[in-house]
C-alpha positions as CSV (number, residue, x, y, z in Angstrom):
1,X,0.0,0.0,0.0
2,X,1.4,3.3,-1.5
3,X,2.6,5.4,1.7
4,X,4.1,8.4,0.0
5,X,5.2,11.2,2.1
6,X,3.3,14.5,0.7
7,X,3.3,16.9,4.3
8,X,4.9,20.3,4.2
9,X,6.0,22.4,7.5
10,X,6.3,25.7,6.7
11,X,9.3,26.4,9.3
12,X,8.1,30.6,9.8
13,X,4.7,29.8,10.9
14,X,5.9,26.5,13.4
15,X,6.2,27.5,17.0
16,X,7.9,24.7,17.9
17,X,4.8,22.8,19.8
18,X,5.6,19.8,19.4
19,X,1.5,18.7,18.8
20,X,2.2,17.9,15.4
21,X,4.7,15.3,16.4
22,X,2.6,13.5,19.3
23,X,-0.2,12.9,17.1
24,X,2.0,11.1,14.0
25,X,1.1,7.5,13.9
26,X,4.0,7.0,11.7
27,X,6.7,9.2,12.9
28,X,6.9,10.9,9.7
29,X,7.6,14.0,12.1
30,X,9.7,14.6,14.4
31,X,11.5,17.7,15.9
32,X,14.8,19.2,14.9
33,X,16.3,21.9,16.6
34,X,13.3,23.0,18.1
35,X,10.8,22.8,15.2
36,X,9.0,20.0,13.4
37,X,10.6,18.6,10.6
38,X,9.6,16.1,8.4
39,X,11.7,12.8,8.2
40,X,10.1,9.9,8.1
41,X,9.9,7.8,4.9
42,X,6.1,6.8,5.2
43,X,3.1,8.9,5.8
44,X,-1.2,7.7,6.4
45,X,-1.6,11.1,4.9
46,X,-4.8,11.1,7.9
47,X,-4.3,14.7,8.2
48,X,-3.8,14.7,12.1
49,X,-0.9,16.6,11.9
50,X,-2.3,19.5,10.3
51,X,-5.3,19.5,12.4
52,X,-3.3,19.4,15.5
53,X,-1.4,22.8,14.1
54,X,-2.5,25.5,16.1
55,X,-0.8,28.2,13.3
56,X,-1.4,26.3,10.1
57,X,1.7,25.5,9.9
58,X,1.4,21.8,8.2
59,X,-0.2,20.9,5.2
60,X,-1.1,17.6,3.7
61,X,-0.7,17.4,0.0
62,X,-2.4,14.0,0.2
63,X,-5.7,15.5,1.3
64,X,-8.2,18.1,-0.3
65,X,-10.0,20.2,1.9
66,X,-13.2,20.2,-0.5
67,X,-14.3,17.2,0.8
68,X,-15.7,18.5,3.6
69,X,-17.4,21.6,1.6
70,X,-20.5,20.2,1.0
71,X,-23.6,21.7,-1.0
72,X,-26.3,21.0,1.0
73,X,-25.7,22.3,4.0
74,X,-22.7,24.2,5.8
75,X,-20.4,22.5,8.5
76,X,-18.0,23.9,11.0
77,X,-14.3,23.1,10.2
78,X,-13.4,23.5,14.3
79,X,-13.1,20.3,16.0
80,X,-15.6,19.1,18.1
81,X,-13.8,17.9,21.6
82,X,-13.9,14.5,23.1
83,X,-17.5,14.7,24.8
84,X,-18.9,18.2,23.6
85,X,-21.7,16.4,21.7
86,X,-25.6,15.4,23.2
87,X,-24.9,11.9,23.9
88,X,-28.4,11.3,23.7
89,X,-29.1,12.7,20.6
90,X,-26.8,10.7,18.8
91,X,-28.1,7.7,20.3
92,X,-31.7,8.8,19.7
93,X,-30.5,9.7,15.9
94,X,-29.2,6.2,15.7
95,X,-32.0,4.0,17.3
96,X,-34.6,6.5,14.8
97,X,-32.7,4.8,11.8
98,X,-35.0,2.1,10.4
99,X,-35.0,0.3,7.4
100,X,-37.3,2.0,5.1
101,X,-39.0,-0.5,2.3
102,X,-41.9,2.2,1.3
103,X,-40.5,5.5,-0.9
104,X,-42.3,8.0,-2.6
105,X,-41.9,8.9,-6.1
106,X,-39.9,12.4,-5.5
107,X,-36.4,12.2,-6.7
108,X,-33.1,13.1,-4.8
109,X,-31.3,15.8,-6.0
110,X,-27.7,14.8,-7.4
111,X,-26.2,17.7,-4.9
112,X,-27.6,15.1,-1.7
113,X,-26.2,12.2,-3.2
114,X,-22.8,13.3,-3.1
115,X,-22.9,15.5,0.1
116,X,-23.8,11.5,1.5
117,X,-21.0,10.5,0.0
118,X,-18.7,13.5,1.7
119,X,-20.4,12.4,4.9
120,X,-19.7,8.3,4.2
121,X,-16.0,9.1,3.8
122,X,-15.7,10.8,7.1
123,X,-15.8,7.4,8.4
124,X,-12.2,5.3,9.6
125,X,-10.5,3.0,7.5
126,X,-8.0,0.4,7.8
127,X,-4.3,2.2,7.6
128,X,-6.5,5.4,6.6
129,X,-6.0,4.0,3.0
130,X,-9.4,5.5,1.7
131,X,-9.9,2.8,-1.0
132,X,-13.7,2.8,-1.3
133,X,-15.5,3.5,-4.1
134,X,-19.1,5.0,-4.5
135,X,-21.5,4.6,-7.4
136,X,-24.6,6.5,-7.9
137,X,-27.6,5.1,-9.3
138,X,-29.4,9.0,-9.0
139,X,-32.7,7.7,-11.0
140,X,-35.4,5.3,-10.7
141,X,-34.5,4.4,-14.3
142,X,-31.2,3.4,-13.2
143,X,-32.5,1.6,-9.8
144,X,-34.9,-0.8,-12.1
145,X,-32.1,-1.4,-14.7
146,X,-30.2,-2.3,-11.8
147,X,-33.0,-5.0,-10.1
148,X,-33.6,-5.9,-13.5
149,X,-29.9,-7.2,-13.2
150,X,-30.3,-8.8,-9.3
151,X,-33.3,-10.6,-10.8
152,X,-31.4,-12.3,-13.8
153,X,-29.1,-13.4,-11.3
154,X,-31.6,-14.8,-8.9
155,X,-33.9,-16.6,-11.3
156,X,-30.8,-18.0,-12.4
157,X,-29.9,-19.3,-9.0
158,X,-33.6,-20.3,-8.0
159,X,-33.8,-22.8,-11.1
160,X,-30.1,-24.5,-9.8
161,X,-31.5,-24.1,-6.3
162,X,-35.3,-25.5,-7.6
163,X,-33.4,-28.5,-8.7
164,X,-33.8,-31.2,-5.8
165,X,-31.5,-33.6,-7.9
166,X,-28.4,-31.0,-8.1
167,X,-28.9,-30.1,-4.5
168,X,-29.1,-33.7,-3.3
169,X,-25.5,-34.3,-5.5
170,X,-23.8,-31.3,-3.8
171,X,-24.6,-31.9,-0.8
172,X,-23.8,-35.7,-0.9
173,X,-20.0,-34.5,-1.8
174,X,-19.3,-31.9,0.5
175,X,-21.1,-28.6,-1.1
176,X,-24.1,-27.6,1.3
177,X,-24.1,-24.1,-0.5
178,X,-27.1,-24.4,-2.8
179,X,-29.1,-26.9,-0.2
180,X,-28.7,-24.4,2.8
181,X,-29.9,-21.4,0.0
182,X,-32.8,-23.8,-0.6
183,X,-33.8,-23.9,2.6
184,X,-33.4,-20.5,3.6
185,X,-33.8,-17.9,1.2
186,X,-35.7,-19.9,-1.9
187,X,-39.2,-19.1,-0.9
188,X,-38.7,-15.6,-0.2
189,X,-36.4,-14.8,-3.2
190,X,-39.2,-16.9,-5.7
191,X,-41.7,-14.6,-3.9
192,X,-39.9,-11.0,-4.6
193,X,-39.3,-12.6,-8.5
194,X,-42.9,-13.0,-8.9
195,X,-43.4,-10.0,-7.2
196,X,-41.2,-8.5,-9.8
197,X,-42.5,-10.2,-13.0
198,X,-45.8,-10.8,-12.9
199,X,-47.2,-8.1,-10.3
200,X,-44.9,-5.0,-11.0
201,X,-44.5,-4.8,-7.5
202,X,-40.3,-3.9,-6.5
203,X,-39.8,-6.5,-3.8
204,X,-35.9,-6.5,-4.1
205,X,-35.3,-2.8,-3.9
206,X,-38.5,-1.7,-2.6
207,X,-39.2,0.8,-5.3
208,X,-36.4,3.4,-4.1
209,X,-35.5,6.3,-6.4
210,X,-31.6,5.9,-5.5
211,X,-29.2,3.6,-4.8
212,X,-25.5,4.1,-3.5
213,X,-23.5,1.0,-3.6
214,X,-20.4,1.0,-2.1
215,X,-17.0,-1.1,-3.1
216,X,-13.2,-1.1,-2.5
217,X,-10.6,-0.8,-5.0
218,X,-7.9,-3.4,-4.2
219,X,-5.2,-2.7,-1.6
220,X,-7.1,-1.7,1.4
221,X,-6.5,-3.9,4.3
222,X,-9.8,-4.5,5.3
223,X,-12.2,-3.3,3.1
224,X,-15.3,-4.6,4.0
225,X,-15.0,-2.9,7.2
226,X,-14.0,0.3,5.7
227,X,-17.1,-0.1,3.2
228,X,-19.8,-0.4,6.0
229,X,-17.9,2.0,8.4
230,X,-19.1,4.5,5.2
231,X,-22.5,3.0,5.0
232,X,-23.4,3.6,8.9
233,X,-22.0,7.3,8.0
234,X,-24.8,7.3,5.0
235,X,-27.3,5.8,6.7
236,X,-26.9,8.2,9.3
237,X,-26.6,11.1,7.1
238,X,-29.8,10.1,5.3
239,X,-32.3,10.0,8.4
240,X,-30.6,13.3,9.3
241,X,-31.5,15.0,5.6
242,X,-35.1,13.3,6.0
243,X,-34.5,10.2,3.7
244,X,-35.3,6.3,4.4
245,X,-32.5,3.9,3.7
246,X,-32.1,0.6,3.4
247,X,-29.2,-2.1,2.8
248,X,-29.6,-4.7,0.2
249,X,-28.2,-7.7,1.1
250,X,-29.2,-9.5,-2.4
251,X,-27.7,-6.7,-4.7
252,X,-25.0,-7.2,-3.1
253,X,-24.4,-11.1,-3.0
254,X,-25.9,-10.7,-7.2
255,X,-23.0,-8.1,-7.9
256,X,-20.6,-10.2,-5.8
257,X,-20.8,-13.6,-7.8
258,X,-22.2,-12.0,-11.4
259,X,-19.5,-9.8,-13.1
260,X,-22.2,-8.6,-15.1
261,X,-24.6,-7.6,-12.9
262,X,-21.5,-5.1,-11.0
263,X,-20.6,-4.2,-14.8
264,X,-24.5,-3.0,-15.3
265,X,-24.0,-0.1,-13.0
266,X,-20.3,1.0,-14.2
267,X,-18.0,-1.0,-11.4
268,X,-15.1,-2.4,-13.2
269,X,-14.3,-5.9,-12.6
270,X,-11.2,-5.1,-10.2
271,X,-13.4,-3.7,-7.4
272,X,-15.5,-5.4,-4.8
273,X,-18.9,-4.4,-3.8
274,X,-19.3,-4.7,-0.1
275,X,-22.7,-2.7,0.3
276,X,-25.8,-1.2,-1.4
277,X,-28.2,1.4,0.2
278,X,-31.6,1.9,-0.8
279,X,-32.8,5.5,-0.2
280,X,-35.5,7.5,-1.1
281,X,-38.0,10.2,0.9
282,X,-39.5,7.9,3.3
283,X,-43.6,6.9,2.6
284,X,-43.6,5.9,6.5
285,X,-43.5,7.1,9.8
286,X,-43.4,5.6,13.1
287,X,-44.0,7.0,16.8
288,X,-41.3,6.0,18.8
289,X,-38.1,4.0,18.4
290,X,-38.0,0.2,17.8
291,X,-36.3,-2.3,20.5
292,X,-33.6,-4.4,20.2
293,X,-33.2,-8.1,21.1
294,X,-30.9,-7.8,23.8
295,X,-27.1,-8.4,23.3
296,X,-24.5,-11.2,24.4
297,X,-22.4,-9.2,27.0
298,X,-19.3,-10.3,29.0
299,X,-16.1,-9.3,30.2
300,X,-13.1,-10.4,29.8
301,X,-10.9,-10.2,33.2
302,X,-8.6,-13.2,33.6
């Protein structure tokens, strides 16, 4: 993974703090003679350095600051400290989140879509490497070409799946794949086809007017975490701006094992899909928050 060293100190503006230096994960600064220099050999290019900088003093060359100047709405550039946030807010923002499966037929302006996208790459990722990928589907035109796509794949996989013979083969040597498919996901996927085909009736992306699906070009050292980190961000982001959202699970898994269907909506074959969000203005309300099945908690103290 390319580590190139792009930060600049401009020595008349450092003070000689030293806050630039704490917060390196890499040591690609250190002090020399009282001011920060830089010379280390590998940089994250995550920025901390800069942000640390009390008098501007570093800059990133890695980094662009316009992707935090978004076009829907304004955000501060200060820094919010370690607990000056309303805890229970957040958590209320959060627990509000539900996954919305009824959309009206008002469209998203482009300008949203990609001030989620600013907001999904605020998120962590692994070695700050910032390999994800995001493609728009902005249109309902685009959305049905694209479930057009997940159905192929699935009618294709229900007729293998329909096939008691084949399974019973599989499974007999080893490959439980297509039996434990069958058995849990036949029936619902043959209902959203049918749904699909002879109804009209969008039962695999719920009649959303936009879809975001999010991949990883390759490199990143754990991308599928990096790819949801960003999809919490959007889902979040969504629900704040007044949209519904919701992940699909089968557009993904389609895109995953069909080249074609991830060539349909422009990914080239070299990236991996990791999630697709649903979204839409939300045609459903609720009156309080939903609960949660409770958790598996312990601690660990040998």
């Amino acid at each position: 993974m390319e580590q190139k060293v792009t930060t600049v100190i401009d020595p008349e503006k450092c003070i000689g703090c030293g806050l630039c230096v704490d917060v390196c994960p890499l040591d690609t600064i250190t002090m020399a003679d009282g001011k920060a220099a830089v010379t280390g050999e590998r940089s994250l290019s995550c920025d901390h350095c800069a942000a640390a900088c009390p008098t501007g003093a570093v800059r990133v060359g890695a980094v662009s600051d316009e992707t935090l100047s978004f076009k829907t709405f304004r955000m501060s550039r200060d820094w919010l400290p370690h607990g000056d946030f309303d805890t229970s807010g957040l958590a209320r923002l959060m627990a509000s989140r539900r996954s919305c499966r009824n959309y009206s037929d008002r469209p998203i302006d482009r300008a949203i879509l990609e001030d989620l996208v600013g907001i999904g790459i605020t998120a962590p990722s692994g070695t700050n490497c910032q390999h994800w990928t995001f493609t728009l589907l902005p249109e309902r035109r685009h959305v049905r070409a694209l479930a057009e796509e997940v159905a192929r794949f699935f009618r294709k996989v229900n007729k293998m799946a329909g096939n008691g013979l084949l399974r019973g083969l599989l499974k007999a040597v080893g490959h439980r794949a297509l039996d434990d498919y069958y058995r849990k996901y036949y029936a619902v996927v043959n209902q959203a086809l049918d749904d699909w085909e002879k109804r009209g009736r969008d039962s695999l992306l719920y009649g959303a007017p936009a879809v975001i699906v999010i991949g990883s070009k390759p490199g990143a050292s754990c991308p599928a975490e990096d790819a949801l980190l960003a999809a919490q961000n959007i889902l979040l982001g969504a629900h704040s701006m007044g949209l519904g959202t919701c992940l699909i699970g089968f557009a993904v898994e389609a895109m995953r094992r069909d080249a074609a269907v991830k060539r349909s909506v422009g990914i080239p074959d070299e990236e991996k899909v990791y999630a697709a969000i649903a979204l839409g203005w939300p045609d459903e309300k609720y009156v309080r928050v939903a609960d949660r099945k409770k958790p598996i908690i312990r601690y660990s103290e040998p």
